[in-house]
BAMARLUM-281068 format. One line per field, with one value per residue (C-alpha): residue in one letter; y, z, x. Coordinates in pm, 1 decimal. Layout:
N
resn: (a  ...)
v: (Y  ...)
w: (Z  ...)
u: (X  ...)
END
This chain:
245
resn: (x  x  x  x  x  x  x  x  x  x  x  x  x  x  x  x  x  x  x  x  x  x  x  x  x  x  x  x  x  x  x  x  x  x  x  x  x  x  x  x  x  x  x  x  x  x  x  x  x  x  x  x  x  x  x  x  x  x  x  x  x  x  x  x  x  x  x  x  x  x  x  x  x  x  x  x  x  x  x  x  x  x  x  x  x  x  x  x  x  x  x  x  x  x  x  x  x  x  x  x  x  x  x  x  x  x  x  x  x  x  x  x  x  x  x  x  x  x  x  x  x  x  x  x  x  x  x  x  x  x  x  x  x  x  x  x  x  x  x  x  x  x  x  x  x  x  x  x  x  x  x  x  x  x  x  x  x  x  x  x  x  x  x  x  x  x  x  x  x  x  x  x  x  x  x  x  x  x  x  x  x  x  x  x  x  x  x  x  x  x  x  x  x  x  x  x  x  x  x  x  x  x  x  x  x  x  x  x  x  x  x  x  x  x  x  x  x  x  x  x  x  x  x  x  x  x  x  x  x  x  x  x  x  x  x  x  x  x  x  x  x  x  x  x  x)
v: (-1152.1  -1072.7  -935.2  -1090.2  -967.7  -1196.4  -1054.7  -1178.9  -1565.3  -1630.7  -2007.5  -2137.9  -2274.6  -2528.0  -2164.8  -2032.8  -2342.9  -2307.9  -1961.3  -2026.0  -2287.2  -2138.2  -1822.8  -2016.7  -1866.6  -1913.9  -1979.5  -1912.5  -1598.9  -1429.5  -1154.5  -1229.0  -964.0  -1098.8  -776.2  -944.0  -1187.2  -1486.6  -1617.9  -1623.2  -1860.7  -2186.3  -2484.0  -2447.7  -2087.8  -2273.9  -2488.9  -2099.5  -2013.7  -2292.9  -2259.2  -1845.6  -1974.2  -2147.1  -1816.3  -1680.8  -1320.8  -1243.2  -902.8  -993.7  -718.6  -739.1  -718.3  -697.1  -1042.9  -1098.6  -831.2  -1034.0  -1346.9  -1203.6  -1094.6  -1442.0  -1570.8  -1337.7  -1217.1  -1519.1  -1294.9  -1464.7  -1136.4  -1258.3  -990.9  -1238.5  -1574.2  -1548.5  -1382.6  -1679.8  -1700.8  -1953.4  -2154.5  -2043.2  -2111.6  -2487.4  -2543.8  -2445.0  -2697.9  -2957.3  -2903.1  -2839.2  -2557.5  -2293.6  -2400.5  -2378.7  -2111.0  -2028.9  -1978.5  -1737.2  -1570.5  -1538.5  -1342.1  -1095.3  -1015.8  -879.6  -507.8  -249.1  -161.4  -174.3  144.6  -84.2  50.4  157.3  372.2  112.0  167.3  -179.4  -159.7  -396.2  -127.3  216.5  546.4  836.1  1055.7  1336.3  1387.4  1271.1  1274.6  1174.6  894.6  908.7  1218.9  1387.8  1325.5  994.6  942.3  1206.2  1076.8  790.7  445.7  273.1  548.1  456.5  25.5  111.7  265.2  44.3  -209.1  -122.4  215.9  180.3  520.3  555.0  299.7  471.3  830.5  631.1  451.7  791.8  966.7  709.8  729.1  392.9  226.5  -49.0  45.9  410.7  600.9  928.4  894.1  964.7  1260.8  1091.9  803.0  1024.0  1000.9  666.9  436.9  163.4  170.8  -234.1  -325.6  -576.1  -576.7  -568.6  -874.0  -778.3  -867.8  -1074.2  -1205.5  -989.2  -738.7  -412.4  -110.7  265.0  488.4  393.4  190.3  -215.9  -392.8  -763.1  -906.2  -1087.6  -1283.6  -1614.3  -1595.0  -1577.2  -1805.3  -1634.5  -1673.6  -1589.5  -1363.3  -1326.5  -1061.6  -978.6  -570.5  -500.3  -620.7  -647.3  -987.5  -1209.3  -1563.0  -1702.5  -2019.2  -2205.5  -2097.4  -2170.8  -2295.0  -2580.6  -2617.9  -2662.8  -2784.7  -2917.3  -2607.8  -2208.0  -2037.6  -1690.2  -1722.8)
w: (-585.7  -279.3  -226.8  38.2  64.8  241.9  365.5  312.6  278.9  236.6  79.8  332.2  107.1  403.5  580.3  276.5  187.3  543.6  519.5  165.9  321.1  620.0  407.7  239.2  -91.2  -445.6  -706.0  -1011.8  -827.1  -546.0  -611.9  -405.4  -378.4  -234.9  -87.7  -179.4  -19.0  -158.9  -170.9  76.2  418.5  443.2  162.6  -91.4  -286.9  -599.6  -427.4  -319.2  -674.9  -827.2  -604.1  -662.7  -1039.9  -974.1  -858.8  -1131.4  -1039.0  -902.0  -826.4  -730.6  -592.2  -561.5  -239.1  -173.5  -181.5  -485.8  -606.6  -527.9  -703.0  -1018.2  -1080.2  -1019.7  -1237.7  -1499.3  -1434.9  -1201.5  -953.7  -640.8  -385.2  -18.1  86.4  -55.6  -4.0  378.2  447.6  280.6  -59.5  -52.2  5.8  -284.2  -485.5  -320.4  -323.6  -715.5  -781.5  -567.9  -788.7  -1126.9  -1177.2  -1254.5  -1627.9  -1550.8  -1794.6  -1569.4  -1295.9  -1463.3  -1604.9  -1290.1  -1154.2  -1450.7  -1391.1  -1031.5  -987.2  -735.6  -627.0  -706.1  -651.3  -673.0  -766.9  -429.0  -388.6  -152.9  -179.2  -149.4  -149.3  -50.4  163.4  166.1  24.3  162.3  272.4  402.8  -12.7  -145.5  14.5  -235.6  -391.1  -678.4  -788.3  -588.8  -769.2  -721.2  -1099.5  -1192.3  -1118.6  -1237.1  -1239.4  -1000.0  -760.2  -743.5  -697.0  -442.4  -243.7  -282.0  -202.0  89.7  255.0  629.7  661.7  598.7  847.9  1135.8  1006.1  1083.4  1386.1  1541.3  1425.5  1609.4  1935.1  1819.2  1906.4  1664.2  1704.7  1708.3  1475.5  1402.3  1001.6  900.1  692.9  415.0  397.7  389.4  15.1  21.1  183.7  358.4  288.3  333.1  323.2  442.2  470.5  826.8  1045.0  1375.9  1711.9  1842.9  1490.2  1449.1  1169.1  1333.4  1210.5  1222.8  1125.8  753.0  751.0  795.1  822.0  701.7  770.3  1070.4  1029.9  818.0  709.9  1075.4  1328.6  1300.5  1099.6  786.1  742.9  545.9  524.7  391.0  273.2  280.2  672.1  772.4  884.0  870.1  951.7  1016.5  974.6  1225.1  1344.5  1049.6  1279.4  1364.0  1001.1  932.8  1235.5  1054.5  892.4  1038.3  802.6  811.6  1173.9)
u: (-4548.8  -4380.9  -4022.1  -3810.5  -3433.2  -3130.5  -2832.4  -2469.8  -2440.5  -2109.8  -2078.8  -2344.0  -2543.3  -2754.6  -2882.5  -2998.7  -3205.9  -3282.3  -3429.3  -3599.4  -3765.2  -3871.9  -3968.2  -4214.1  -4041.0  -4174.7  -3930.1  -4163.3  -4319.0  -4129.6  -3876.2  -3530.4  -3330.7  -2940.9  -2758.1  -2411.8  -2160.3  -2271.3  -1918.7  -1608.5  -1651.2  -1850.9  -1719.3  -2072.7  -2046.1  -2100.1  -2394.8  -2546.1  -2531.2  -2675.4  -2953.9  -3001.9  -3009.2  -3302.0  -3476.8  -3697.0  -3721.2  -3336.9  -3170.8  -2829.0  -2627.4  -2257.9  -2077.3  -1679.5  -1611.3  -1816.4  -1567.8  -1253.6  -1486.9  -1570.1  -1169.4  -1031.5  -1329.0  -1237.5  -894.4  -749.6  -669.7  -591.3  -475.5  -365.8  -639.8  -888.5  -776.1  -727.0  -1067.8  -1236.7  -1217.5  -932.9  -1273.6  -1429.1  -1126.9  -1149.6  -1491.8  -1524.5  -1187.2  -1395.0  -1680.7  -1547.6  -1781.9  -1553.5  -1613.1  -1972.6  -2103.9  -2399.0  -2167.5  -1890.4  -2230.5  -2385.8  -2083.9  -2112.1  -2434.9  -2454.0  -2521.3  -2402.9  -2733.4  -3047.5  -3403.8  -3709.4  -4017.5  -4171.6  -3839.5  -3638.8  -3313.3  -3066.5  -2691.6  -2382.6  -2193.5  -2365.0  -2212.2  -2018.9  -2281.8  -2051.3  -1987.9  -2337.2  -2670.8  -2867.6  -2678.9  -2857.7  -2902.7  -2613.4  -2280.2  -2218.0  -2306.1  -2151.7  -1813.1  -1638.5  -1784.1  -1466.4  -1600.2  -1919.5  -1830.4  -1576.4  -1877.1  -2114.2  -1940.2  -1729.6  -1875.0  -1963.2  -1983.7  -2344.9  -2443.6  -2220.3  -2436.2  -2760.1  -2680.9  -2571.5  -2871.5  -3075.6  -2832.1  -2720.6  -3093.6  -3229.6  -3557.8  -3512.3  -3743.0  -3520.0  -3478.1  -3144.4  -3091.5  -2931.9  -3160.0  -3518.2  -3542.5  -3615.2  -3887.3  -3616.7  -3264.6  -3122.3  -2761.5  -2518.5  -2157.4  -2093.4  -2214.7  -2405.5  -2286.0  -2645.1  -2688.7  -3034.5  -3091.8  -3058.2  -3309.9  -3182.0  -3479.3  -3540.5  -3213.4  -3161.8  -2851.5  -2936.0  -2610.2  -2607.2  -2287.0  -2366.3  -1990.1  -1852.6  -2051.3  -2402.5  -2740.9  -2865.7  -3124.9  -3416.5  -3691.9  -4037.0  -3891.3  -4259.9  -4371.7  -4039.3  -4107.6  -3810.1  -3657.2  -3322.6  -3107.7  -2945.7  -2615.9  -2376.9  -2115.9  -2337.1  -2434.6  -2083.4  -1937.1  -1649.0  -1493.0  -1429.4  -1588.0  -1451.4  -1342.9)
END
């Protein structure tokens, strides 16, 4: 089995079949881990989902969006916060589609996590986590405090990746380890979309999002080689719509 991970999606359900592809990924073997976004851009979240259902071995981790996703599915929450940074095409796409009744789907929303410590002690989170309060976000005091606290980090801290882009002198290559990231093996997280549309590495740290929701590609990586592949631009796959822009 290998382990690939993909960075935020956001509805573009033509890169990620793109990248799966590509990735020569197994279905019945393969782990995928998704660091969250899947929803909130391109017109097909509920085409992304039905094909992350079809992945045997799944870790879905929940980003901010996913967030906003989950409440309307549950709550109908509808917050202008939301709707004008894309999920007014969620909201569309799952009226177009008729799969907001879809058990599998309103299931699939329950079950994402806020992050995820695999067994070779790689660490993968939405957002990050304040590290000026917790170094250790695991055994540290982040789960010592209230559960809210700990989503509202996960899924929306940037803090950590500023710490480990200044600890490398803001070099993607650099190898200076960042203190709050030398626990663990590779830190990978999403959340905020690179300028050149490549992962970026910082020390032990990668940023997979590399702004699928905006005009840029979807990425994919082997979290053992570090190997990865990436979609077409999604403004060409979706020439059509803006996406997040």
């Amino acid at each position: 089995m290998k382990t690939y991970i993909i960075g935020d999606i956001h509805g573009a359900a033509l890169a990620l079949e793109q990248v799966l592809d590509w990735s020569n990924f197994d279905f019945k073997k393969d782990r995928l881990i998704h660091i969250g976004d899947v929803c909130d851009g391109w017109s097909e979240t509920p085409e992304c989902v039905d094909i992350l259902l079809k992945v045997k071995n799944l870790i879905p981790i929940r980003g901010n969006h996913d967030v906003w996703c989950y409440d309307w599915f549950e709550r109908g929450w509808t917050p202008i916060l939301w709707t004008q940074q894309g999920g007014q095409a969620t909201i569309d796409a799952y009226v177009r589609t008729g799969q907001i009744v879809d058990k599998r789907h309103r299931e699939f929303w329950q079950s994402q996590i806020d992050y995820y410590l695999d067994e070779d002690n790689r660490f993968y989170v939405h957002g990050g986590w304040d590290y000026r309060c917790n170094i250790n976000f695991l055994e540290e005091g982040l789960l010592s405090v209230n559960a809210g606290s700990i989503a509202k980090e996960c899924h929306w801290d940037r803090s950590l990746l500023a710490g480990a882009a200044s600890a490398s002198n803001g070099g993607r290559k650099n190898d200076n380890i960042f203190n709050a990231t030398k626990v663990y093996k590779d830190v990978f997280i999403g959340h905020t979309a690179t300028r050149d549309h490549l992962p970026h590495q910082y020390g032990n740290l990668w940023n997979l999002d590399s702004g699928a929701g905006w005009a840029g590609k979807l990425t994919m990586m082997d979290v053992e080689t570090k190997g990865f592949v990436q979609s077409d631009f999604c403004a060409d796959l979706y020439p059509d719509e803006k996406g997040r822009r």
